[in-house]
N, C-alpha and C positions, 0 to 999 in steps of 0.2 A: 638324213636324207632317206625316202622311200622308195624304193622300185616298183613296177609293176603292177599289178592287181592285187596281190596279198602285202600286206603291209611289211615291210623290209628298211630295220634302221642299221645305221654306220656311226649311230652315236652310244648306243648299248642296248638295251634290254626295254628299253620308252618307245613306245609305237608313236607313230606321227599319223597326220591324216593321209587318207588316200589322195593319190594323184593321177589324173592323166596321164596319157603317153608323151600327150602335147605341152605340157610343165614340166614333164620329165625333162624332151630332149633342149627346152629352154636353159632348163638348169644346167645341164649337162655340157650347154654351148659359152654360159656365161663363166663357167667353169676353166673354157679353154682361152674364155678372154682373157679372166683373169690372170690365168697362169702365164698370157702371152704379155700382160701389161706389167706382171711381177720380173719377167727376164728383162724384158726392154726399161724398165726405170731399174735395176742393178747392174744393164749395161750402159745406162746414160752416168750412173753416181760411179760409174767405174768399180762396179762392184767385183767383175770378177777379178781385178787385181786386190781385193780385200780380202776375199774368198780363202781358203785354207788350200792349199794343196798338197798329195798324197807324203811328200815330203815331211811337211811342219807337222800334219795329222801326225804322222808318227811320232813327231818329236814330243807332241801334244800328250800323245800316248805314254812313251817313255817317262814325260814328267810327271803323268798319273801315278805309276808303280815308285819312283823316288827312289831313294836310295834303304828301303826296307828289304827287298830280294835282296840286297846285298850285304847288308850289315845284320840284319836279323835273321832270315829267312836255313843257311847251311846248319845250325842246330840241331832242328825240326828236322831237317834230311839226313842228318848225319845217324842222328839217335835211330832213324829206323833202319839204316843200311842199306842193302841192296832193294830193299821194299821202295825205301822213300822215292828211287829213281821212277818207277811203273806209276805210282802215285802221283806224283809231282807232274808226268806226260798225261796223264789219266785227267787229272783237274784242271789242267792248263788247254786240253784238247777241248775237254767240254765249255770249257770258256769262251775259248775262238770261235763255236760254233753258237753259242748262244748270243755274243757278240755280234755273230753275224745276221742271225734271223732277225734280232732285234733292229736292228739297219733295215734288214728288208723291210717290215714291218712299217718304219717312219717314210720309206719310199712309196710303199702303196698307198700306205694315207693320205699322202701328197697327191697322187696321182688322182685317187679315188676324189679327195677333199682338198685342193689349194691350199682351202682359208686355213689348212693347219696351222700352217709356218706362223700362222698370228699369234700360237699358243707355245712357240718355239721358247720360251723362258719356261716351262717347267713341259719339256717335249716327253717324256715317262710318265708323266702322270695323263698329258693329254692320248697318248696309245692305249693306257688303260681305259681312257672315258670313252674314246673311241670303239674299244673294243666290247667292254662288260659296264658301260656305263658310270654313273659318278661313283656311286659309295666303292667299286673297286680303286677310280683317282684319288679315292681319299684312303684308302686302305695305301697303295702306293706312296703318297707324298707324306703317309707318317712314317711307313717304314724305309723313306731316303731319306728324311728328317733324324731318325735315329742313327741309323747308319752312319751317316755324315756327323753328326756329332759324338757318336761313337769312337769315329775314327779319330777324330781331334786327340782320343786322351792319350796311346802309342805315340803321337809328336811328343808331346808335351815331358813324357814320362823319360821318353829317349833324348832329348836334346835335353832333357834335366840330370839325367844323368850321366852325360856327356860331360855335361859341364864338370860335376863334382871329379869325374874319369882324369880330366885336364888337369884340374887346380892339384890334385892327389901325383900324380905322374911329374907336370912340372918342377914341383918344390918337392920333390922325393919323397911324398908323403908327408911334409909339415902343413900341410894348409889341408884340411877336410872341410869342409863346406859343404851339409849334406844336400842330397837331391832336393829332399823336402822344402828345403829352404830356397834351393832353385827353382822350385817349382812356383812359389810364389813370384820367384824375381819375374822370370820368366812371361810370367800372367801378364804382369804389370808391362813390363816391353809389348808383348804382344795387344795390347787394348788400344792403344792411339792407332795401330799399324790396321786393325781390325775396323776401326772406326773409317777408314780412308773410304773402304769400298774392295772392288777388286779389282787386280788392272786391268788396264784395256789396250795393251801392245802384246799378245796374244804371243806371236811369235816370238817377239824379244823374249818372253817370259819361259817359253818351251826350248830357246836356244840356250839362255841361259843357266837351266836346270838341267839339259842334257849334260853340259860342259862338265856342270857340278858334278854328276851323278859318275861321269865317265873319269872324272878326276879322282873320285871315291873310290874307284874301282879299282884303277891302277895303282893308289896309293897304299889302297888296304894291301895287294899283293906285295906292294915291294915292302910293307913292315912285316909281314909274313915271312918273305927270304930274306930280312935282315937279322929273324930270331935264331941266334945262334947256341944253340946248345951245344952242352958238351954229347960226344959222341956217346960214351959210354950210357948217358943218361937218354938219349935219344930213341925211341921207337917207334917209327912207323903204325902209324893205324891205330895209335893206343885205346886201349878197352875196346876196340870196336867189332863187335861181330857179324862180321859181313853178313853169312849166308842164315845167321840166328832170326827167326822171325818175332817181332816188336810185338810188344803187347795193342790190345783193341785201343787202350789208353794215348798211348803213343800215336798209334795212326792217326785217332780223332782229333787229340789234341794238331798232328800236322797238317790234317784237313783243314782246321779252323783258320789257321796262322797261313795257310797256302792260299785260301780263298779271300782271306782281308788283301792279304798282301797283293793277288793279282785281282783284285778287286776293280773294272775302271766302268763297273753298265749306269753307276746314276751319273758319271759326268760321260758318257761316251756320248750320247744323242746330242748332248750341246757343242761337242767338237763335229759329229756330224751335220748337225745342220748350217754347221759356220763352213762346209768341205765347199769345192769348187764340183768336184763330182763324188754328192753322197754314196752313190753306187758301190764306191772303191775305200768305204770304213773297212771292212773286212782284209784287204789289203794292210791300209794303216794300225789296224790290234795286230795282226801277223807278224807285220816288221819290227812294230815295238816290243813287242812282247819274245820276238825271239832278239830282239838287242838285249831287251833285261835279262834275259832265260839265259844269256851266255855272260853277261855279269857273274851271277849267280852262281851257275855253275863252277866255274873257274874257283871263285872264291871258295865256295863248298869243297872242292877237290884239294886245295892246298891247305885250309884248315884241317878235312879230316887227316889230311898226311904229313902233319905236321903237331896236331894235338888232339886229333882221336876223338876220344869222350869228353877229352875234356874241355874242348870247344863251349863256350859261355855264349850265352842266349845273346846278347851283343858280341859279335865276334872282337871288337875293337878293345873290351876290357880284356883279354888275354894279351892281346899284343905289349911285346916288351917299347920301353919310352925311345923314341925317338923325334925329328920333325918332322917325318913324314906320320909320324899319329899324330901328334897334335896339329898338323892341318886337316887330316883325316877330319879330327872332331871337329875342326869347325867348320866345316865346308858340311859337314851333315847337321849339325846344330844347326845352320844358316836355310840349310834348304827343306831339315822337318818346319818350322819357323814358317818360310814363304809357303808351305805348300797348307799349313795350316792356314794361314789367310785367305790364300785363294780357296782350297777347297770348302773353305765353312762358308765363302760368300753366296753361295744357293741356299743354302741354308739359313744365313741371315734375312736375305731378304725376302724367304717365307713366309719366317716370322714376322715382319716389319709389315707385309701387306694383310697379313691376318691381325695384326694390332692395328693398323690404320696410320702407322708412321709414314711419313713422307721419304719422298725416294732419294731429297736431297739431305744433304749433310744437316742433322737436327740433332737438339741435344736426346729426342727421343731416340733416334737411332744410337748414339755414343752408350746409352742406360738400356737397349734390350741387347745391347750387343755385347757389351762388358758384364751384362748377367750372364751371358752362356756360357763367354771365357773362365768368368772363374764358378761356376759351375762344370766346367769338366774340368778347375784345377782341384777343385773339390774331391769330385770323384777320384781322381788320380791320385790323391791324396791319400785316399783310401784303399784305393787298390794300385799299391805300387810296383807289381809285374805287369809287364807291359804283355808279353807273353800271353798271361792266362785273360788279358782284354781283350786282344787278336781273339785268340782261341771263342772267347764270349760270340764277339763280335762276325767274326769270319763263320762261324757254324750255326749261330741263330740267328741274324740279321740277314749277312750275304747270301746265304743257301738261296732263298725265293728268291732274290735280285737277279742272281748270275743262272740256277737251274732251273728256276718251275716255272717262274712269270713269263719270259721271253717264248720259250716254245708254246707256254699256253696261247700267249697272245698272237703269235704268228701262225697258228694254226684257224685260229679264228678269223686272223684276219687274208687267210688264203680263203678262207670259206665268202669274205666276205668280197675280195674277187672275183672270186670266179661268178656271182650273183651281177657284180656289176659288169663283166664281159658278158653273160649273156644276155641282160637286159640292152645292153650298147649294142650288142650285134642284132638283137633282133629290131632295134632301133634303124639299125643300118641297114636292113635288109628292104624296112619298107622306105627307109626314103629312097634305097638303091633302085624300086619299081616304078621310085617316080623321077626316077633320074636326077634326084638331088644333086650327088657327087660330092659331098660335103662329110669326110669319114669324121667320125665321132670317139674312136676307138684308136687310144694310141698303144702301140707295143709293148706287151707284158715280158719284162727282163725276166719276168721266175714263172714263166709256162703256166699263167694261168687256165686250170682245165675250163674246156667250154663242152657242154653238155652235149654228146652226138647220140641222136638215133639211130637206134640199128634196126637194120632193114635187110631184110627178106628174100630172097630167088624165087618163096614161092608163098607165093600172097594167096590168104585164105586157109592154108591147111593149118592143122595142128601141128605138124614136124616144123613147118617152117617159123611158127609163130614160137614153138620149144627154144627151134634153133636160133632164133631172135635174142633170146630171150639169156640161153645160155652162153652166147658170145657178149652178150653186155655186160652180164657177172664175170666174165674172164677178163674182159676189158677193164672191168673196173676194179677187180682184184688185183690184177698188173700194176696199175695205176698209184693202186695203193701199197704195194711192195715197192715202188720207184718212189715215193712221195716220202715227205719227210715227218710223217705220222707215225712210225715207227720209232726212229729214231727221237724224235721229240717225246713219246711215250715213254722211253727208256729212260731218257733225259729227267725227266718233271718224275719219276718213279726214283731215280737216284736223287732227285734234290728234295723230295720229300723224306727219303727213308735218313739221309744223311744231318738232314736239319732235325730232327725230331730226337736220333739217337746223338748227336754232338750235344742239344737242348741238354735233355738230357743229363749227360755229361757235365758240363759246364756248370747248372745253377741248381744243380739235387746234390751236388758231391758236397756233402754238409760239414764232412768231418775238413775237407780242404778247401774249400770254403771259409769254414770258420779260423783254420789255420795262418790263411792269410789275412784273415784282417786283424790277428790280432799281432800281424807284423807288418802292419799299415804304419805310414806313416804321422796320422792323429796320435797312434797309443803310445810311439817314440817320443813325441813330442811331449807327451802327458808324462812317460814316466820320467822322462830328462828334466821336468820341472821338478816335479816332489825329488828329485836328487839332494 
């Protein structure tokens, strides 16, 4: 859409033709039709009982993070000490807040543009088209494309090695079953399950993952106070040095694995635009995110005081045998499993509408879908830490997702407010002379600035024209210490510097790198043959 006399788009960087005032305020009225004929057919289908409300949002939330803060996550915070505390509030802050702009952002679009909601199946990529035009949508939906299949291979690797954890513990160690080998079973279960689609009872789904996740929680702690050592051998905090500061390695490494983990911006838009009142996403990450952040916690604190350093990157493999670990494992087995299904479903049907597969059940869908699964059982195959996949994943994938994108785009699209409040109001001003009485301009929740003249005591002089001149630059300097340009500057400057040096990190470290693949699980496989 254009504004005004200078050509002004809300689609990116592609000029449109000039328009009159008089097509302007057409469009702008068919605008409020719309959006008035979009409430009243969701209040006739009884939409807003379908709606999400701030409640389920959260639960929606909670089932994003899964039972990863809790079973993987105290390692990572243990090995840094007192450091990992400042870090872990540090990453989790900038979240919430990125989280939130990002909300703002799909509210103004709405406002500014109705017909968004029509592109509400991939709403992240439509903020990017909105904002910097396509080739940034397209830049966007490959790296939520990687991301989200990224993310698949941490299930895959953890509910596989779950399994082997169980069969090993149960029968005291006479049944080994390696992971490898569950990794394939695994595939195979999950391919029919994949092929279904994803569900569509929304809340049953978020009710019954919280259940899981909160069941996880409590049971991890009580096989934690069930492990009874002997006293003598017992100590508090072992290896662990509080106030010693963690190598650059370590930090990086807990950046990575912190940021997959609280990971939720490429499905957050699609729980907001399912809300009853989008407004209040920022609420629902808040609540979820401090349910899981005290998960987490807890667990972290009784592992490190209980086994120190020597806490294992699965917290659940140190724990001694009982039933409450082996339901442990399978309540996390069961819901890494669903949460794979559901989360690769955007994902899937990316792919399917870029190949031209049909939206219903086809054997083409069952064959692009069952290629992805065992291509990331492939990869997992290969790289069997789950760890250093986070670590991959969470520092070079999620960094632009959770730090740089969000602020960039909600800075843009504050700019591109406040263009449409001025143009609305000076819309409004002239039919306000002809007595229209017909406002145009509905209520901006995030103070959109609207352009004021400053004006003079003493018209004509040069002090007064100075003094004009110098309270606009104070004015708008204020403006801009009160504005979230700062703040989003600092933001998008740490999620550049942080993704670049994890990069880094992560895929140049040659010698560990190489180290691990050559205790992949292919070359196991290879040398257990020539045996």
């Amino acid at each position: 859409m254009a504004f005004g006399r200078e050509t002004v788009t809300f689609k990116g960087s592609a000029g449109f033709r000039r328009i009159s005032d008089s097509e302007l305020e057409q469009q702008q009225r068919a605008r409020i039709v719309l959006a008035s004929q979009q409430k009243q057919d969701c209040d006739r289908d009884g939409g807003s009982a379908k709606k999400l409300s701030l409640f389920f949002a959260s639960l929606c939330v909670i089932d994003l993070f899964g039972v990863f803060p809790i079973v993987a996550l105290p390692k990572s915070i243990i090995s840094c000490g007192l450091y990992g505390i400042p870090l872990v509030l540090f990453v989790i802050t900038l979240q919430i807040y990125t989280a939130t702009v990002l909300g703002r952002c799909w509210v103004i679009a709405e406002k500014i543009d109705p017909g968004i909601v029509d592109k509400n199946r991939y709403p992240y990529a439509a903020i990017a088209e909105f904002t910097y035009g396509r080739r940034m949508a397209m830049f966007v939906t490959v790296l939520l494309d990687a991301t989200v299949f990224g993310a698949s291979i941490p299930n895959l690797l953890v509910a596989s090695q779950n399994m082997q954890l169980l069969g090993s513990r149960v029968t005291g160690g006479d049944f080994e079953f390696s992971f490898c080998y569950w990794l394939v079973l695994i595939g195979m279960f999950l391919c029919p399950i994949m092929w279904l689609g994803s569900p569509k009872n929304m809340r049953a789904l978020a009710s019954v993952s919280v259940v899981v996740c909160t069941s996880v929680a409590i049971l991890t702690w009580i096989s934690i106070g069930e492990d009874k050592a002997p006293a003598e051998e017992f100590v508090p905090f072992k290896g662990l040095e509080v106030l010693a500061a963690p190598s650059w390695i370590r930090l990086l490494k807990a950046y990575g694995i912190i940021a997959f983990q609280f990971d939720i911006h490429p499905m957050l838009l699609t729980i907001q635009v399912d809300m009853e009142k989008k407004r209040k996403i920022g609420k629902a990450v808040f609540l979820g995110l401090m349910t899981t952040c005290g998960f987490s916690a807890i667990t972290t604190m009784l592992a490190a005081y209980r086994y120190g350093m020597d806490t294992t990157n699965n917290v659940l493999q140190i724990l001694p045998k009982s039933w409450s670990l082996y339901l442990t494992i399978l309540l996390v087995t069961l819901q890494l499993c669903l949460s794979s299904a559901v989360g690769n479903s955007a994902l899937f049907q990316h792919i399917e509408d870029l190949l031209g597969a049909s939206r219903d059940f086809s054997l083409k869908r069952c064959v692009i879908r069952s290629v992805l699964v065992w291509s990331a059982v492939l990869i997992a195959e290969l790289l069997p830490r789950f760890d250093v996949v986070m670590g991959i994943i969470g520092g070079t994938l999620t960094g632009p997702l959770i730090f740089i994108l969000p602020p960039l785009f909600y800075q843009k699209m504050t700019k591109l407010e406040q263009i449409y409040y001025q143009e609305m109001g000076r819309i409004q001003s002239r039919n306000a002379a002809g007595d229209d009485g017909d406002p145009l301009i509905p209520p901006s929740p995030y103070g959109a600035i609207e352009r004021r003249e400053a004006t003079s005591s003493m018209d004509g002089s040069e002090n007064g024209e100075f003094y004009a001149r110098l309270c606009e630059w104070i004015d708008r300097f204020c403006r801009f210490l009160y504005s979230d340009c700062i703040l989003s500057i600092v933001v998008i400057g740490f999620g550049i510097g942080a993704t670049l040096v994890s990069t880094y990190y992560n895929l140049f470290d040659v010698k560990d790198i190489g180290t691990m693949f050559w205790k992949s699980c292919a070359s196991n496989i290879t040398i257990a043959s020539d045996l």
